[in-house]
N, CA and C atoms of all chains as a GROMACS GRO file, in nm:
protein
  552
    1UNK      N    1   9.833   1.210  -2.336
    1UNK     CA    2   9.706   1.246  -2.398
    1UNK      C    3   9.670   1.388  -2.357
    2UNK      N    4   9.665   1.488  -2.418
    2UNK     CA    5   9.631   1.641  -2.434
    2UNK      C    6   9.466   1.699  -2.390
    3UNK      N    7   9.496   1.750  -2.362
    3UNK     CA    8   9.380   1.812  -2.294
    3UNK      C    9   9.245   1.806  -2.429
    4UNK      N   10   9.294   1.848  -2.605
    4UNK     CA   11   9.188   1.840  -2.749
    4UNK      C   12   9.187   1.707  -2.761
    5UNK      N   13   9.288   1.599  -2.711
    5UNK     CA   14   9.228   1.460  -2.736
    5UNK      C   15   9.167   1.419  -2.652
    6UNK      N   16   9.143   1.428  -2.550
    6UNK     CA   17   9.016   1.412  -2.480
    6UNK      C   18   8.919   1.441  -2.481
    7UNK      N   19   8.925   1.607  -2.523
    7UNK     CA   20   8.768   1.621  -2.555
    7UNK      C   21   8.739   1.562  -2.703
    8UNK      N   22   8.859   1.556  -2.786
    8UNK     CA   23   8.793   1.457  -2.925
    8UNK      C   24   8.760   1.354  -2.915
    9UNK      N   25   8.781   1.280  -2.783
    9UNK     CA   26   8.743   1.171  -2.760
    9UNK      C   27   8.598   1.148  -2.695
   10UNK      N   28   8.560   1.271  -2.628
   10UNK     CA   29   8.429   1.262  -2.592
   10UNK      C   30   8.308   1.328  -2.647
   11UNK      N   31   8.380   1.385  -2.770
   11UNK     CA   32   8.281   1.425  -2.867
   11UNK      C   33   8.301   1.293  -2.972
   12UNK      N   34   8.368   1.231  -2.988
   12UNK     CA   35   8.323   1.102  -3.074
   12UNK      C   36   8.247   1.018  -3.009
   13UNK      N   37   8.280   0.995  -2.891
   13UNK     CA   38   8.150   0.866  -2.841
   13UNK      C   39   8.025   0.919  -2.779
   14UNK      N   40   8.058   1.044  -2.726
   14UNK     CA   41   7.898   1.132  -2.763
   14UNK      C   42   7.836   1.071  -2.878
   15UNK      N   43   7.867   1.145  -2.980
   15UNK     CA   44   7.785   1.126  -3.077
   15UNK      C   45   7.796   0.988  -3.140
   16UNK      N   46   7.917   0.884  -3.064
   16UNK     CA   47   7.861   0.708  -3.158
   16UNK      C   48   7.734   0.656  -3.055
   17UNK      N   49   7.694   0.773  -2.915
   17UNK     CA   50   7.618   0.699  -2.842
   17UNK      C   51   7.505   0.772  -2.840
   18UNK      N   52   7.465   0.877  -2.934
   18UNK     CA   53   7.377   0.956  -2.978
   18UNK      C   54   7.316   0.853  -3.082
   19UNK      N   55   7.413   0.836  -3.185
   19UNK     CA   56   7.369   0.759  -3.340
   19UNK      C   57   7.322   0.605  -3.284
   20UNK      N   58   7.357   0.570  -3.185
   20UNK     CA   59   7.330   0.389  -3.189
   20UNK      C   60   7.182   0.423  -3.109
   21UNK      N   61   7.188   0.536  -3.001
   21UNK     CA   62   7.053   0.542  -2.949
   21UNK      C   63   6.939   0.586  -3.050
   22UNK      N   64   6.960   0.631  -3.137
   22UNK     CA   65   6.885   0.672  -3.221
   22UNK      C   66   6.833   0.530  -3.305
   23UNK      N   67   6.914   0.437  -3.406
   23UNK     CA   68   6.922   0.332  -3.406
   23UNK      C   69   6.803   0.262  -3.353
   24UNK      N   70   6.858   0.260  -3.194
   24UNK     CA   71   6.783   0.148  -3.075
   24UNK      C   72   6.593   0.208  -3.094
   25UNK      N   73   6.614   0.338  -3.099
   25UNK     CA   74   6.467   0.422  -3.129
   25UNK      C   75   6.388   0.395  -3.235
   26UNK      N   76   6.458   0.307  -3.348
   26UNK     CA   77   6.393   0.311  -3.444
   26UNK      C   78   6.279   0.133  -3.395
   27UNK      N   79   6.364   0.066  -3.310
   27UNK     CA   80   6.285  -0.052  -3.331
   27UNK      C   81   6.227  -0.020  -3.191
   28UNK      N   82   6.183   0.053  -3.074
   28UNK     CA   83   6.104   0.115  -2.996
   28UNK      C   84   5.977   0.174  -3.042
   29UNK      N   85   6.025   0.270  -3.161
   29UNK     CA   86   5.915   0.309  -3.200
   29UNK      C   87   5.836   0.230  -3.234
   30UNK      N   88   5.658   0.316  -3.253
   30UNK     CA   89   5.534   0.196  -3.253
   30UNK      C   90   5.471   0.267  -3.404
   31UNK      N   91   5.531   0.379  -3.393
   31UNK     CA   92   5.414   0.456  -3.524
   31UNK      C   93   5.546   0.514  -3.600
   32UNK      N   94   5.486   0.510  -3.745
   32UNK     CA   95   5.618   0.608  -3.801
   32UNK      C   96   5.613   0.726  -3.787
   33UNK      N   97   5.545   0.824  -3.705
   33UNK     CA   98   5.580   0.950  -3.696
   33UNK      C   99   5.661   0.932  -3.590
   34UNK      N  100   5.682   0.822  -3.489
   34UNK     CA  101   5.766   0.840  -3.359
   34UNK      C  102   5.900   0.789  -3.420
   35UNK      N  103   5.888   0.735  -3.532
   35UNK     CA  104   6.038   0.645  -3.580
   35UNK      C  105   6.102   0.803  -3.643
   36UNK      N  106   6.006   0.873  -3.665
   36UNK     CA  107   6.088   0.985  -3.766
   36UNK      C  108   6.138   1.084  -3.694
   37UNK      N  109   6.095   1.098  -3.564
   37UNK     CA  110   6.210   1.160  -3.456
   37UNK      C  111   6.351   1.136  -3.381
   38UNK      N  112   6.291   0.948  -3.406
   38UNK     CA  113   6.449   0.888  -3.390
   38UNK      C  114   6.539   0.937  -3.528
   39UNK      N  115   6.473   0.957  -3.663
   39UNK     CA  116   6.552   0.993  -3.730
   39UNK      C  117   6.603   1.099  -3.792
   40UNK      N  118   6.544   1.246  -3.687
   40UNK     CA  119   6.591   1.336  -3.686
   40UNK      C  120   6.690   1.324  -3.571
   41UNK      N  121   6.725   1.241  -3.457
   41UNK     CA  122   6.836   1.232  -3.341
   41UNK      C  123   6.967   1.229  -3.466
   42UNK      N  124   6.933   1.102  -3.545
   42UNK     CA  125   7.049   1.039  -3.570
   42UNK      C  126   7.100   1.121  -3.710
   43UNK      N  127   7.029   1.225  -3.787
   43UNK     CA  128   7.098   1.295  -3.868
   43UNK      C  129   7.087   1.410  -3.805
   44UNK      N  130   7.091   1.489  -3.706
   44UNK     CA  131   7.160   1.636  -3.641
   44UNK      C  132   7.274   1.618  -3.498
   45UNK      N  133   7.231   1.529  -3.402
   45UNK     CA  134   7.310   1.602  -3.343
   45UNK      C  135   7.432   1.482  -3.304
   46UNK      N  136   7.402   1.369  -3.322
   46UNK     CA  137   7.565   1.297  -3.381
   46UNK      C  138   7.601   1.366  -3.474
   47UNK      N  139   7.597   1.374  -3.595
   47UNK     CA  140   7.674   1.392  -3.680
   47UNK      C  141   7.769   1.519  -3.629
   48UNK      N  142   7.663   1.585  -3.603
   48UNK     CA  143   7.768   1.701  -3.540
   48UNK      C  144   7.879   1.753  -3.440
   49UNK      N  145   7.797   1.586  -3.331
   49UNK     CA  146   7.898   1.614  -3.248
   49UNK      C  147   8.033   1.518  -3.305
   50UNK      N  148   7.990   1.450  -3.413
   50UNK     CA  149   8.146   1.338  -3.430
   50UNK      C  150   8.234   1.450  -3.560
   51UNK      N  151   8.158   1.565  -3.575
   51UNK     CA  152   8.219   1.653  -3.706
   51UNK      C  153   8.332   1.739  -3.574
   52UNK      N  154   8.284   1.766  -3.481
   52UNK     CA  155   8.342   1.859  -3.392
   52UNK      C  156   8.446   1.772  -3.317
   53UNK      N  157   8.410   1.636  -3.310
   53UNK     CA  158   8.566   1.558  -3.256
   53UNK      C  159   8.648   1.571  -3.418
   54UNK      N  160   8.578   1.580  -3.477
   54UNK     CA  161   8.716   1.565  -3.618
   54UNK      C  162   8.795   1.726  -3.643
   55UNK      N  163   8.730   1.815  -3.610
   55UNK     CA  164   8.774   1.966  -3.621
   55UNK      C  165   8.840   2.003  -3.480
   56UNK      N  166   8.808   1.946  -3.395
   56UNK     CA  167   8.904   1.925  -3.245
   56UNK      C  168   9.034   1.839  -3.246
   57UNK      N  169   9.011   1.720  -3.348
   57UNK     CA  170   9.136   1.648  -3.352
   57UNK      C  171   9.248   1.720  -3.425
   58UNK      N  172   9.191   1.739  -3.607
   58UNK     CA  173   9.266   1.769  -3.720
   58UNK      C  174   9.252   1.972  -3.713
   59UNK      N  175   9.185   2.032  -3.619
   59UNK     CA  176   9.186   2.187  -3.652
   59UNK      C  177   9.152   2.213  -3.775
   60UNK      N  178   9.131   2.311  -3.801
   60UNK     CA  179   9.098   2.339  -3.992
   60UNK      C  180   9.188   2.300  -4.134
   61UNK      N  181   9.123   2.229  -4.155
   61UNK     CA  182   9.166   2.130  -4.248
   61UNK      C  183   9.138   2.120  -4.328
   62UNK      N  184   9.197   2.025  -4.443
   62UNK     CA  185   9.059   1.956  -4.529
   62UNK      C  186   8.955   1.907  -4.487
   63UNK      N  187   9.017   1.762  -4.418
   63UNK     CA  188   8.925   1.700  -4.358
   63UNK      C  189   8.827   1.755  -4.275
   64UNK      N  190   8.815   1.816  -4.195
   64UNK     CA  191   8.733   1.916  -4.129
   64UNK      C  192   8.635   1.957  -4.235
   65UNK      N  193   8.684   2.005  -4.333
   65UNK     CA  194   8.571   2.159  -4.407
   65UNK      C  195   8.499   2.031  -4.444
   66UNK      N  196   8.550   1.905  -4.531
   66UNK     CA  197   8.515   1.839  -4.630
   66UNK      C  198   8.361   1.777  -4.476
   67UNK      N  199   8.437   1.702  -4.386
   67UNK     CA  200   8.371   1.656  -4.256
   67UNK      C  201   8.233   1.732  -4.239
   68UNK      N  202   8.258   1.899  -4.223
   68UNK     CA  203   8.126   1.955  -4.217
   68UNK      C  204   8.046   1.978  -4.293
   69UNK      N  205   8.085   1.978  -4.441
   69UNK     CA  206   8.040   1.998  -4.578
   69UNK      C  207   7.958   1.878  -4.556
   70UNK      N  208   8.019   1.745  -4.523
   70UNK     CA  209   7.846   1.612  -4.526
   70UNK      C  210   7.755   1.703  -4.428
   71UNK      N  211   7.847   1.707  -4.320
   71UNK     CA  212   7.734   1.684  -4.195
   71UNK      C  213   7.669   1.815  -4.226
   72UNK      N  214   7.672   1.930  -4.325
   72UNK     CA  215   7.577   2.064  -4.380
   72UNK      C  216   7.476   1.960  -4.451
   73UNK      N  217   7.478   1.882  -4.532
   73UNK     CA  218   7.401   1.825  -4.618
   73UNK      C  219   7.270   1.722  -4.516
   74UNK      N  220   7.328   1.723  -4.444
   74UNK     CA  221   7.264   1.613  -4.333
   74UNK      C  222   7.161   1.743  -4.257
   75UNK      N  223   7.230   1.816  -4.220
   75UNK     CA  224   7.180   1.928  -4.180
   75UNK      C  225   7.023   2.006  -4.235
   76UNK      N  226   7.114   2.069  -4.364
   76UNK     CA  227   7.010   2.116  -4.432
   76UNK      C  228   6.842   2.019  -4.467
   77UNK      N  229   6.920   1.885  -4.546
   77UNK     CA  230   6.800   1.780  -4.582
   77UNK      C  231   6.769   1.685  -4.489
   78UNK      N  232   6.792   1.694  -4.355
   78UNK     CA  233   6.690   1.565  -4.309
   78UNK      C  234   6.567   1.663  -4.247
   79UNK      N  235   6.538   1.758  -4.230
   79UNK     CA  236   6.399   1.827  -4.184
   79UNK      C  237   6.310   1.817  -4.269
   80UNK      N  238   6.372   1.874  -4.407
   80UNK     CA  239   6.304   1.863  -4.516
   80UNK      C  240   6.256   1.726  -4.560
   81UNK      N  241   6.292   1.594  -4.531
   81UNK     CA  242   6.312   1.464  -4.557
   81UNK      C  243   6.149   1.409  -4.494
   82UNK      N  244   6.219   1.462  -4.317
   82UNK     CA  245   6.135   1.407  -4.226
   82UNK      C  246   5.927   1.533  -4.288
   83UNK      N  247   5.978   1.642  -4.252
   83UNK     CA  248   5.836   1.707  -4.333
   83UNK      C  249   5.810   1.627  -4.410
   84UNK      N  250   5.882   1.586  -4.541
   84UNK     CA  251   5.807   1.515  -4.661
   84UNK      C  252   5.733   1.397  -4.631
   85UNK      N  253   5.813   1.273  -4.559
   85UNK     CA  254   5.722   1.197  -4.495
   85UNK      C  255   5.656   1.146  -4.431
   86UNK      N  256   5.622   1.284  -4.348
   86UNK     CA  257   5.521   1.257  -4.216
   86UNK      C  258   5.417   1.332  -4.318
   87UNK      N  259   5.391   1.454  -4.419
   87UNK     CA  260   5.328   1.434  -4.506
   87UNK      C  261   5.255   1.380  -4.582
   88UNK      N  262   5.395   1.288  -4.650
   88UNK     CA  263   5.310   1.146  -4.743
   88UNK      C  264   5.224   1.031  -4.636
   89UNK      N  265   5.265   1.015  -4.556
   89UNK     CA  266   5.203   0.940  -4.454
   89UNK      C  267   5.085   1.001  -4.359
   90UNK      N  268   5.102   1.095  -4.367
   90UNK     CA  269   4.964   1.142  -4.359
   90UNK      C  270   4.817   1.142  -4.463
   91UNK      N  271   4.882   1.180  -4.552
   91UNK     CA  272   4.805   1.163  -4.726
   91UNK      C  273   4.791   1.011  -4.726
   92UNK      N  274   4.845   0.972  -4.732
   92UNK     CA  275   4.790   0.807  -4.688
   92UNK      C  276   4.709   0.744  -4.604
   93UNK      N  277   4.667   0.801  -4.515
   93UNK     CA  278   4.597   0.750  -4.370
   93UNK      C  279   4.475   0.841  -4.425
   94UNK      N  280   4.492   0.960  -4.500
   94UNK     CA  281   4.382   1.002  -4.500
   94UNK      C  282   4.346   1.029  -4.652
   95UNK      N  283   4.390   0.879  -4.711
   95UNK     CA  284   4.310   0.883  -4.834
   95UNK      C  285   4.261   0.730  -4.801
   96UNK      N  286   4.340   0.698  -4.721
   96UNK     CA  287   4.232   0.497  -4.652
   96UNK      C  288   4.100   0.563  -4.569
   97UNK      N  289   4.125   0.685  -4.520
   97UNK     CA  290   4.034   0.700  -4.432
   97UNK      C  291   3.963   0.840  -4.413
   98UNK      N  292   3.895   0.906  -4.543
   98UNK     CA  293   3.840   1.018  -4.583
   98UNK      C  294   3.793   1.070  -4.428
   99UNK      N  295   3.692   1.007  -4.390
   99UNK     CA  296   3.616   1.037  -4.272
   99UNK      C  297   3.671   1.098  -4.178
  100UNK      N  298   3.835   1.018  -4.162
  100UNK     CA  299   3.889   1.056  -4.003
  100UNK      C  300   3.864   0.994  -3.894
  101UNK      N  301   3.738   0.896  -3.925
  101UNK     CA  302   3.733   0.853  -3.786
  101UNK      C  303   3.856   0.787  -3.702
  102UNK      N  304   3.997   0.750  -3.811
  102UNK     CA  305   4.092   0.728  -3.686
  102UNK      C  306   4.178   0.831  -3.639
  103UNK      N  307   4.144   0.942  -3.709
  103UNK     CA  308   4.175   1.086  -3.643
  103UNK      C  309   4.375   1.087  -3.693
  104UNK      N  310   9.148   0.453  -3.155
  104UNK     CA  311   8.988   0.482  -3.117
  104UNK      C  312   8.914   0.528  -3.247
  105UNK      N  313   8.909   0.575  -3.361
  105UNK     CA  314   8.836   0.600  -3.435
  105UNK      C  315   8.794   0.462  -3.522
  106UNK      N  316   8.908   0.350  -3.509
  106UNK     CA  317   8.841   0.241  -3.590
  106UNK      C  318   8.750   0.190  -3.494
  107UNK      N  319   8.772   0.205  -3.335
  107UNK     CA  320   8.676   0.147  -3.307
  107UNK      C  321   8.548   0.192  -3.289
  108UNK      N  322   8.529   0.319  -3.322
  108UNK     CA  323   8.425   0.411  -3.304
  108UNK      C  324   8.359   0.332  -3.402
  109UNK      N  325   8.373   0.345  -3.526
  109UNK     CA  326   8.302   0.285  -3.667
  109UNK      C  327   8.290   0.191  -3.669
  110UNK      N  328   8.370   0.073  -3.594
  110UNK     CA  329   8.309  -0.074  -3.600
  110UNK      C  330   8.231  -0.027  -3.496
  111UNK      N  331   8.200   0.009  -3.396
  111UNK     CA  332   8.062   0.031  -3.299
  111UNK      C  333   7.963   0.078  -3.330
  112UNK      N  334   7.969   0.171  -3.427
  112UNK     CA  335   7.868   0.281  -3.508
  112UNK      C  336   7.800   0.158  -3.587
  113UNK      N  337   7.876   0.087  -3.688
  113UNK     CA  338   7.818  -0.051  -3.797
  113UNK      C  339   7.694  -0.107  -3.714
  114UNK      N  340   7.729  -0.123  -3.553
  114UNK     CA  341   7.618  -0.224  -3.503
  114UNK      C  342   7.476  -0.114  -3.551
  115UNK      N  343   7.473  -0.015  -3.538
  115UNK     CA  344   7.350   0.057  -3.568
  115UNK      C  345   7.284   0.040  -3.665
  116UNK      N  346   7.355  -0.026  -3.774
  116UNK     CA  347   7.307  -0.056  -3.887
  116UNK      C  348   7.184  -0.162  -3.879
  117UNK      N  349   7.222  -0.262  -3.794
  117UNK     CA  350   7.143  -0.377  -3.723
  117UNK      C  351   6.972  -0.337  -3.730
  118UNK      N  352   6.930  -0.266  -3.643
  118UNK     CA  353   6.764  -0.184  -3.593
  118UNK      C  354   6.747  -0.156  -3.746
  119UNK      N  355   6.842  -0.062  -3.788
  119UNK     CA  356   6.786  -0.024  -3.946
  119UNK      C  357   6.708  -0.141  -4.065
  120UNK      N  358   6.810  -0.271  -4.068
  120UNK     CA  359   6.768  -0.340  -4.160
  120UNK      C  360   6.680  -0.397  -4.072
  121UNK      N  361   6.651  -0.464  -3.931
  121UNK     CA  362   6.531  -0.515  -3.922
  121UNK      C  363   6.393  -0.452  -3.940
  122UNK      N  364   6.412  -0.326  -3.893
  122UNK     CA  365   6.301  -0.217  -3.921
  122UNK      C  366   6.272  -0.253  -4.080
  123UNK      N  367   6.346  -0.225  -4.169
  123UNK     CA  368   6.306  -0.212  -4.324
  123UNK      C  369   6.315  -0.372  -4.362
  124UNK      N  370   6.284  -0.494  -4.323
  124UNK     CA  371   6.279  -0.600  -4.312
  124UNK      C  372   6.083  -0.660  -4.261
  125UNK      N  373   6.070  -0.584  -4.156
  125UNK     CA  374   5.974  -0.613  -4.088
  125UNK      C  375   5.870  -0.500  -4.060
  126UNK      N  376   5.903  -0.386  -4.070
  126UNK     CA  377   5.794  -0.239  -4.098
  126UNK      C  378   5.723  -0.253  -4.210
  127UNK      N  379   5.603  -0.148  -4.155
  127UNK     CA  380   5.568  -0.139  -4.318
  127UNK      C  381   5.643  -0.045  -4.392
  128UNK      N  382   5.607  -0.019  -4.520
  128UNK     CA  383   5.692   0.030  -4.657
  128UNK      C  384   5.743   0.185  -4.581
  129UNK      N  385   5.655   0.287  -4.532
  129UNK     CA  386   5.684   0.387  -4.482
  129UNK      C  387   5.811   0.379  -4.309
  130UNK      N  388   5.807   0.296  -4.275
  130UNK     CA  389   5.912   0.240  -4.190
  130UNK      C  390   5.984   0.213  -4.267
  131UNK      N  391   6.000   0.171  -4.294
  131UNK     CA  392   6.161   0.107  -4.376
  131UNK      C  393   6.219   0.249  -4.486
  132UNK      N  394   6.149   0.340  -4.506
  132UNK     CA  395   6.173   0.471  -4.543
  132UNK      C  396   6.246   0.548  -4.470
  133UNK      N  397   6.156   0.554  -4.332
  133UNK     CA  398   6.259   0.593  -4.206
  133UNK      C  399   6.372   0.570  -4.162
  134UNK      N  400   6.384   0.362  -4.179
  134UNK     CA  401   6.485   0.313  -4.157
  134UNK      C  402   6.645   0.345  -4.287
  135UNK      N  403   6.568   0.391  -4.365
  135UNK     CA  404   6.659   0.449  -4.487
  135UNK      C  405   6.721   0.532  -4.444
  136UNK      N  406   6.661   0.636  -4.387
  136UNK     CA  407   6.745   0.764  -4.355
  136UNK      C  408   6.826   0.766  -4.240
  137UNK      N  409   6.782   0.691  -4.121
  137UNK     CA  410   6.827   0.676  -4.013
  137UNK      C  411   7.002   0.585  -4.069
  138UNK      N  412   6.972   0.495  -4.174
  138UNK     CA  413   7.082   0.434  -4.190
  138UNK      C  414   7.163   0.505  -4.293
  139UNK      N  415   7.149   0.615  -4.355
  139UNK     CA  416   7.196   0.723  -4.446
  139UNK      C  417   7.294   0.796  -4.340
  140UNK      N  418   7.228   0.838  -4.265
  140UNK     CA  419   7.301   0.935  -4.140
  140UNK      C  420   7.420   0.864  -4.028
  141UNK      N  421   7.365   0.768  -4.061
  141UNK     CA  422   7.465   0.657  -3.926
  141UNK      C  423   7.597   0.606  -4.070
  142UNK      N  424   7.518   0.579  -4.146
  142UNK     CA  425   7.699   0.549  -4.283
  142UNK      C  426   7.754   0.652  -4.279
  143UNK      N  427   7.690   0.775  -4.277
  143UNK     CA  428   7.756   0.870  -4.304
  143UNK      C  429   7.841   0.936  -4.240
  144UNK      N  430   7.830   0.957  -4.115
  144UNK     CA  431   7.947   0.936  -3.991
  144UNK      C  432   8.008   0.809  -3.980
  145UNK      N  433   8.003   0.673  -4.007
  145UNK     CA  434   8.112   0.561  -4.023
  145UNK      C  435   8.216   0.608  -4.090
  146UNK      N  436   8.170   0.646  -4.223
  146UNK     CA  437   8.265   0.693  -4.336
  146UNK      C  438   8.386   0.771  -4.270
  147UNK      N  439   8.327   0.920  -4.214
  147UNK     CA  440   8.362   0.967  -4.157
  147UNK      C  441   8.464   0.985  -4.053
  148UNK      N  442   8.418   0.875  -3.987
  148UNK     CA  443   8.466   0.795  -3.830
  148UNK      C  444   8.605   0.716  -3.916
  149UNK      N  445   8.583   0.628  -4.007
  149UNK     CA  446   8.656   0.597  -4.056
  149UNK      C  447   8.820   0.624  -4.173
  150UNK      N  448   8.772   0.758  -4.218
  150UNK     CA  449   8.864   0.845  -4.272
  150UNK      C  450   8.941   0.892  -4.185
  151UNK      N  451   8.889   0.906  -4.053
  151UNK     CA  452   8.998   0.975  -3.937
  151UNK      C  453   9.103   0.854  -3.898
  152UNK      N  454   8.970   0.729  -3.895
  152UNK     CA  455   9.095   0.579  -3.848
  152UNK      C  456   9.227   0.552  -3.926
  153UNK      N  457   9.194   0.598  -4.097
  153UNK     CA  458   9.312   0.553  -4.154
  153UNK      C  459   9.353   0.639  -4.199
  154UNK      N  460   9.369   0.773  -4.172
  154UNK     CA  461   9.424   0.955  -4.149
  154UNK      C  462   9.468   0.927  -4.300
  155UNK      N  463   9.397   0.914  -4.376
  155UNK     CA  464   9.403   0.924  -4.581
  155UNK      C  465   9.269   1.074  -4.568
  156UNK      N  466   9.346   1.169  -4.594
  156UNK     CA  467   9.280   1.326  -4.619
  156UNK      C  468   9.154   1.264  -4.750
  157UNK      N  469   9.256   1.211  -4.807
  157UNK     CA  470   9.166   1.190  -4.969
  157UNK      C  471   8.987   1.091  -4.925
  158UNK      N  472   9.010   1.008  -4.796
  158UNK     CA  473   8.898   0.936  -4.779
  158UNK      C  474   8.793   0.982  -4.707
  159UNK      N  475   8.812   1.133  -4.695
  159UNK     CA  476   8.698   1.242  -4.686
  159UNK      C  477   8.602   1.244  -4.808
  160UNK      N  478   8.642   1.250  -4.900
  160UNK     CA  479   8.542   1.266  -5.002
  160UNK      C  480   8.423   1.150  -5.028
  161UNK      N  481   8.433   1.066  -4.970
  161UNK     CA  482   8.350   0.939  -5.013
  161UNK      C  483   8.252   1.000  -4.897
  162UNK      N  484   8.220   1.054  -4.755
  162UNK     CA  485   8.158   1.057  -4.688
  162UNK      C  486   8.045   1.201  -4.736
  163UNK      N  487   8.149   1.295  -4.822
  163UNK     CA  488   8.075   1.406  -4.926
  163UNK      C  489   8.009   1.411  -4.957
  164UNK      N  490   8.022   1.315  -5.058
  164UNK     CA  491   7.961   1.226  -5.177
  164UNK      C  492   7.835   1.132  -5.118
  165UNK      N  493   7.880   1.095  -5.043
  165UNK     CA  494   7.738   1.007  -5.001
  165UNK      C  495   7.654   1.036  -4.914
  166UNK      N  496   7.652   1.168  -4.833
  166UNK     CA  497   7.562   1.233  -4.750
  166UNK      C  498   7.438   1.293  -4.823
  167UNK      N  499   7.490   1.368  -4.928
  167UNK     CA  500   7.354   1.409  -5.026
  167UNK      C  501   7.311   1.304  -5.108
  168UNK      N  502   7.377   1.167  -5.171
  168UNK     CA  503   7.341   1.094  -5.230
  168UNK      C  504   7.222   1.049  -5.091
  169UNK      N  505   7.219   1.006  -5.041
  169UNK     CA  506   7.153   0.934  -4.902
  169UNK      C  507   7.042   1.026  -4.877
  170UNK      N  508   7.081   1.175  -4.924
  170UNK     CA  509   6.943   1.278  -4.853
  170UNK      C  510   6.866   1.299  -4.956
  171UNK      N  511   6.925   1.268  -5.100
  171UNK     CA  512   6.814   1.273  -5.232
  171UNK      C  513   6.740   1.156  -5.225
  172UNK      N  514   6.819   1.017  -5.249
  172UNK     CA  515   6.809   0.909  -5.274
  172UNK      C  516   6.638   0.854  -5.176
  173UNK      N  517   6.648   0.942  -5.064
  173UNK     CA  518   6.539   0.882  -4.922
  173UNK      C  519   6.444   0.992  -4.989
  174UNK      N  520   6.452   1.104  -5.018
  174UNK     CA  521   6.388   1.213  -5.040
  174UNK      C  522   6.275   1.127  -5.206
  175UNK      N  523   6.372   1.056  -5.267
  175UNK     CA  524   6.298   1.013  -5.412
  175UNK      C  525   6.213   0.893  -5.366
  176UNK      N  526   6.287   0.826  -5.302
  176UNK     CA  527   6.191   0.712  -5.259
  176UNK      C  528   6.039   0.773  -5.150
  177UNK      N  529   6.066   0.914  -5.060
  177UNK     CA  530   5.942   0.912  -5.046
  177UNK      C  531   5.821   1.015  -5.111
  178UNK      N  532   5.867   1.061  -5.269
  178UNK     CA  533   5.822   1.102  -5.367
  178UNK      C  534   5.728   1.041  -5.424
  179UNK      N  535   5.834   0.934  -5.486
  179UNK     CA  536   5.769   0.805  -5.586
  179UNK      C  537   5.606   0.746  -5.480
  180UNK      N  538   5.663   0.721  -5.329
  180UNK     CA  539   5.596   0.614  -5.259
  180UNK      C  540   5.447   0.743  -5.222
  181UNK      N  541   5.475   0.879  -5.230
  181UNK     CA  542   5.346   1.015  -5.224
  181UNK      C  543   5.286   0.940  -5.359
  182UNK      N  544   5.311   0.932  -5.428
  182UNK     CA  545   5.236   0.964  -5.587
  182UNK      C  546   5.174   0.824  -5.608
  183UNK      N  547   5.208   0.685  -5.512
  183UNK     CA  548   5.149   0.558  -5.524
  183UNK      C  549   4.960   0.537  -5.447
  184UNK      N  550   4.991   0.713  -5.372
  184UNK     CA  551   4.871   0.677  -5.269
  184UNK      C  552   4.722   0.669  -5.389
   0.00000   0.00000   0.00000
């Protein structure tokens, strides 16, 4: 076993133990703005670290470009995702509750 | 090790559907995406297990499907308030 399969090996369970903790965060959480941080864990920095065991295993590749090409898409749209619905969920709490009194 | 990465990754799936089972509607939104991002490295995880170049593309394909798809559902669910 080579010195790049080892570290491909610890950039894959990095990030399968990034994504399951993230996961475990979602049923921890109590409010959905705290669930939506577990679900910024689990679309940036697994994905990235299991894209970097695949570009450590296979070097530049297909698989690789194609590998980072999701994990760009994951990238780019889950901020934008998470903004949108801590947004709408806000607009919601504060169309039940003009006043604010639950702040 | 990569098949077993992805059968370990699947258990994550678990929190997701109880969350969108038992949350309210805006949870289970969350739990959408959280489970968008975790398939999406299985796929992934899994194209390396059975070293088919060609079974890259399904993980492509379904990363932006997963980031529109969560993105429409919390569109539709803005415009219900």
């Amino acid at each position: 076993m080579g010195v790049s399969d080892i570290a491909a090996a610890v950039l894959l369970w990095s990030g399968v133990a990034v994504q399951l903790a993230a996961a475990a965060g979602l049923l921890a959480g109590r409010t959905v703005y705290d669930r939506l941080h577990f679900a910024a864990l689990a679309s940036i920095p697994g994905p990235v670290l299991v894209a970097a065991a695949v570009g450590v295993s296979e070097g530049l590749s297909g698989p690789t470009v194609r590998t980072w090409a999701a994990v760009g898409f994951l990238l780019a749209g889950s901020p934008a995702l998470a903004a949108a619905t801590a947004r709408a969920v806000r607009a919601e709490e504060h169309h039940a509750d003009p006043g604010g009194q639950r702040g | 090790m990569w098949l077993l990465a992805g059968a370990v990754l699947l258990v994550g799936l678990v929190p997701c559907l109880v969350v969108c089972l038992r949350g309210s509607r805006w949870d289970a939104v969350v739990a959408l995406q959280v489970a968008g991002a975790v398939v999406t490295v299985v796929l992934v995880v899994l194209s390396m297990g059975f070293e088919r170049p060609a079974y890259f593309w399904v993980p492509l394909v379904f990363a932006p499907l997963a980031v529109v798809g969560a993105l429409a559902f919390v569109r539709i669910m803005a415009r219900w308030v």
